[in-house]
C-alpha positions in Angstrom: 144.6 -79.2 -101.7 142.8 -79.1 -98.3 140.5 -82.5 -98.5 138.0 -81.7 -95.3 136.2 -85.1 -96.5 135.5 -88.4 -98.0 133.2 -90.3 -100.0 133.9 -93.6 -100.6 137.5 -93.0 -102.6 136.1 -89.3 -103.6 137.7 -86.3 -102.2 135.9 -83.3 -100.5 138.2 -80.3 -101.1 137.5 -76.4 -100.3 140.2 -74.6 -102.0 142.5 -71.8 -100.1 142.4 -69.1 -102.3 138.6 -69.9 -104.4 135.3 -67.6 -104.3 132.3 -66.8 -102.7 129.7 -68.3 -101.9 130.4 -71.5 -99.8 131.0 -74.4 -101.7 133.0 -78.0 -102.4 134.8 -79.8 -105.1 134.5 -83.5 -105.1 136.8 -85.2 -107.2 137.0 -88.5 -108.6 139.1 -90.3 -110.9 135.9 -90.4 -112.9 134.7 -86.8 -113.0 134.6 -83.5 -110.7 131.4 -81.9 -109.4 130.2 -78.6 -108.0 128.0 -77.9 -104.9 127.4 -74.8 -103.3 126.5 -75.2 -99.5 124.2 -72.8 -99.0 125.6 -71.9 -95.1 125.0 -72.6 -92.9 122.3 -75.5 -92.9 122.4 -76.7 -96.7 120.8 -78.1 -98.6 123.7 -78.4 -101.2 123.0 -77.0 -104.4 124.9 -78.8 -107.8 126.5 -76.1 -109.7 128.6 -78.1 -112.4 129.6 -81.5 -112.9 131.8 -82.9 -115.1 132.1 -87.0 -115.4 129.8 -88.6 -113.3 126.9 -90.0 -113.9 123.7 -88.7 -112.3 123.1 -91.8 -109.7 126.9 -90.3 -108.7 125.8 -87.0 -108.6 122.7 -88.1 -106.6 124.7 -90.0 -104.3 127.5 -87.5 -103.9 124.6 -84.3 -102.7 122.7 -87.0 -100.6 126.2 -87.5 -98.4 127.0 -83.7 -98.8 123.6 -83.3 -97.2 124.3 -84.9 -94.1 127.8 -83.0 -92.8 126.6 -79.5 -94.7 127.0 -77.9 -90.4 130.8 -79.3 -90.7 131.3 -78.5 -94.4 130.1 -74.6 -93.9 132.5 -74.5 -90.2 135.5 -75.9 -92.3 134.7 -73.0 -95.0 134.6 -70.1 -92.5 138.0 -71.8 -90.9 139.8 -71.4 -94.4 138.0 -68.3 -95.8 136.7 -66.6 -92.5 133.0 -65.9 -93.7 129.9 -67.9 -96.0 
């Protein structure tokens, strides 16, 4: 599982062989959320989440927000296009 970042103990992942369009799992010992990226200048976008609480969630898009540029590059390294 290809973690590209952190959040506090939560894990960033983009999955090798997942689908179109651009987006993250973050997952948590307490949950797993969705957000698509929306390349290649964000914002992210929820599109499930499963666990955490909604100051989480809130907290989680609010520090996806900020490295969306570096999320979207490390998508079109693994999968080669948005």
């Amino acid at each position: 599982m290809p973690v590209v970042f952190r959040i506090g103990g939560l894990r960033v992942v983009i999955w090798p062989n997942d689908h179109r369009p651009a987006h993250v799992h973050v997952k948590g010992a307490d949950g797993e959320a969705v957000f698509n990226l929306n390349c290649p200048a964000g914002p992210p976008e929820l599109r499930d989440s499963f666990g955490f609480k909604l100051s989480d969630v809130n907290r989680i898009e609010a520090a996806l927000a900020d490295v969306v540029p570096m999320l979207c590059e490390e998508w079109r390294t693994i999968h080669g296009d948005y």
